[in-house]
N, C-alpha and C positions, 0 to 999 in steps of 0.2 A: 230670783226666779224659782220658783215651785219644781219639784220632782214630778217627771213624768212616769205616768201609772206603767206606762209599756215603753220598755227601752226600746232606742232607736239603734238597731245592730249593724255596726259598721260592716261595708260588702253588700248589703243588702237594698233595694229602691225601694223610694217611699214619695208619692203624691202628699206637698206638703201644702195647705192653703187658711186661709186667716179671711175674716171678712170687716169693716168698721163697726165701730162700738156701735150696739142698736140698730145695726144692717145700713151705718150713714155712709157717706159716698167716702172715702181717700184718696181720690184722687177728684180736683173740681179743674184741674185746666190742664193744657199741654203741657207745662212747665212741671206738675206733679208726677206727672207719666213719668217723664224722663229725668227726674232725678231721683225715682223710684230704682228705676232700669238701671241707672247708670249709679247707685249703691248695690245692685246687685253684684255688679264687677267689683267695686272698690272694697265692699266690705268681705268681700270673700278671699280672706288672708287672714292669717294666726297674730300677725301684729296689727298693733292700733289702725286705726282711720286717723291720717292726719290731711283731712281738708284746707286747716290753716298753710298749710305748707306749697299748696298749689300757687303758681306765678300767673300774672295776667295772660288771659287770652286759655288757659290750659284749663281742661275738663275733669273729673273724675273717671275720666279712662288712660288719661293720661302716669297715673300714679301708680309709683313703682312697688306692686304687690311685692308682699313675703307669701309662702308657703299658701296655697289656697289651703281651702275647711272643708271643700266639698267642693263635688263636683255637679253641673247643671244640666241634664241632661233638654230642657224644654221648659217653659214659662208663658204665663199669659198678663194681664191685668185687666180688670174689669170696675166700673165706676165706684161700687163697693167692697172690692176682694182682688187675691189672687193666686194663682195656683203653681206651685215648683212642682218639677220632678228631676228627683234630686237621689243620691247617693254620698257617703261619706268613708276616710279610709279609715278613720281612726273614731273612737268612741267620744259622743258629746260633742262632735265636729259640730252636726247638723242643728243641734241645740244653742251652740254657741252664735256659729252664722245667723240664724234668725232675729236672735237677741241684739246682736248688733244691729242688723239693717235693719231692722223694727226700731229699736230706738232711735239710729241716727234720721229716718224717714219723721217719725214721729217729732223731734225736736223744729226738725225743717219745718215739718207741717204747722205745728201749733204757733210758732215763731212767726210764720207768713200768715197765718190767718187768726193769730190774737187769740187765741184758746188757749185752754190748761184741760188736764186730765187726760184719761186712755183716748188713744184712737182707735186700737185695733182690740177685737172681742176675746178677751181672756188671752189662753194657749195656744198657739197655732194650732192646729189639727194635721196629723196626722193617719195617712194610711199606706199599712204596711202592701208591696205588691211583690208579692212570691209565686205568680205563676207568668209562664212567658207570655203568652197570650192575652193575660190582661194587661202586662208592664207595654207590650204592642197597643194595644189599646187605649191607652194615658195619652200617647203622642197626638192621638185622632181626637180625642175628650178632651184634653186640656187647648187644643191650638182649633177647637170649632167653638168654644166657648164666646167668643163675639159676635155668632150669630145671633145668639140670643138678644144682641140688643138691634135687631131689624127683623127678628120675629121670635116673639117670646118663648111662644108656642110651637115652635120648630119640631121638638121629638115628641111630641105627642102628636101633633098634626100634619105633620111632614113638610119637607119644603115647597114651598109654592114660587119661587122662581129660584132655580138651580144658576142661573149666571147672575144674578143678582147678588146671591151668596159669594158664590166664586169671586167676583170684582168685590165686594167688599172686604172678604179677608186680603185679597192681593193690597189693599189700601191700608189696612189696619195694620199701626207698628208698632203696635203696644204687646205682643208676642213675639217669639220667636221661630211663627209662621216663616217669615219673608228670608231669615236665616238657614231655614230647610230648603227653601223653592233659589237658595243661590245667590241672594239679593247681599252686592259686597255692604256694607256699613259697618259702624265703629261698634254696633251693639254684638256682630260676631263673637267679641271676644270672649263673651258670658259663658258660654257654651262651653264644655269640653264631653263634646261626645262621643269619643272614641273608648270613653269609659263603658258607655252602655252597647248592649248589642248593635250591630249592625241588619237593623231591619230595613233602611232606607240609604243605599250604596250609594243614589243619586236623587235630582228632582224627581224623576221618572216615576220611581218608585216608591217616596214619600205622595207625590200627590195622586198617585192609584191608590194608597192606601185611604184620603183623606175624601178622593169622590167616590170613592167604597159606602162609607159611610152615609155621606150626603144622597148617594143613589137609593139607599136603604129607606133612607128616610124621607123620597121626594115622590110628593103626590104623583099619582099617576093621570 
């Protein structure tokens, strides 16, 4: 793995996202969602990933981490990409984590669909968030990102049916939407948000923030 130009400063947040080699999809069915998802829990520990070691009937959420690498403050995934926001305590954490679930995602993938070569586009990407108001911000950008796929053209053209929106993110589980709005499931456990500020105490206040946005943006 290549040196990155701009170090990743442990204490500090950063929007991390990667998209498929040539803008192709990584994820083609329900099954890639969530074992995407569910490397994100597994691979986030300083010791190996041992999948072989899992008993019949048990998940990859099942497995007895060591020390997480980083903490996840929010996630989405999208047919081509996806986007972390993330924190680490220790230098190279965040570097390390990637390299993991990127590999082990990628072997999954080329294995089940008969491929060879890269999946994902180079180096993850990278951006540093040092002001509080835009790190506020990441939680509303990264978890309305599915809109885009029931209308492209949402922020430049605003939204054109506001409960359309609404019911479709409350469907979409491929972020970590439905974990801010309350919703119990196994994918909870990604999370550890008590690392990051506390802008959204409850549902209340996470989704004022989130039809903030949407109201900004919807046709009048």
């Amino acid at each position: 793995m290549s040196i990155r130009k701009v170090k990743l400063v442990s204490g500090e947040y950063y929007h991390i996202y990667n998209r498929g080699n040539s803008k192709q999809k990584i994820f083609l069915d329900k099954e890639d969602y969530l074992r995407f998802i569910g490397l994100l829990y597994a691979c986030n520990q300083k010791g190996n990933l041992k999948v072989n070691n899992l008993n019949k009937g048990q998940t990859l959420y099942d497995i007895e981490r060591e020390e997480p690498l980083v903490n996840i403050g929010a996630y989405c995934l999208m047919p081509n990409h996806f986007h972390l926001l993330i924190t680490q305590s220790e230098d190279n954490n965040i570097s390390n984590f990637i390299q993991k679930f990127s590999t082990s995602y990628s072997m999954y993938f080329n294995k089940k669909y008969k491929r060879t070569g890269s999946l994902f586009e180079g180096k993850f990407k990278s951006q540093h968030i040092n002001i509080d108001q835009y790190l506020k911000y990441m939680f509303s950008y990264i978890h309305l990102n599915p809109v885009k796929l029931i209308q492209k053209d949402w922020k430049e053209s605003g939204i054109k049916n506001k409960k359309e929106v609404v019911e479709y993110l409350n469907d979409y589980p491929y972020s970590s939407y439905l974990d801010y709005i309350g919703i119990q499931r196994t994918q909870n456990k990604i999370l550890n948000i008590k690392t990051f500020p506390k802008y959204f105490p409850n549902k209340k206040s996470f989704l004022a923030e989130i039809f903030e946005w949407l109201s900004y943006n919807t046709l009048s």
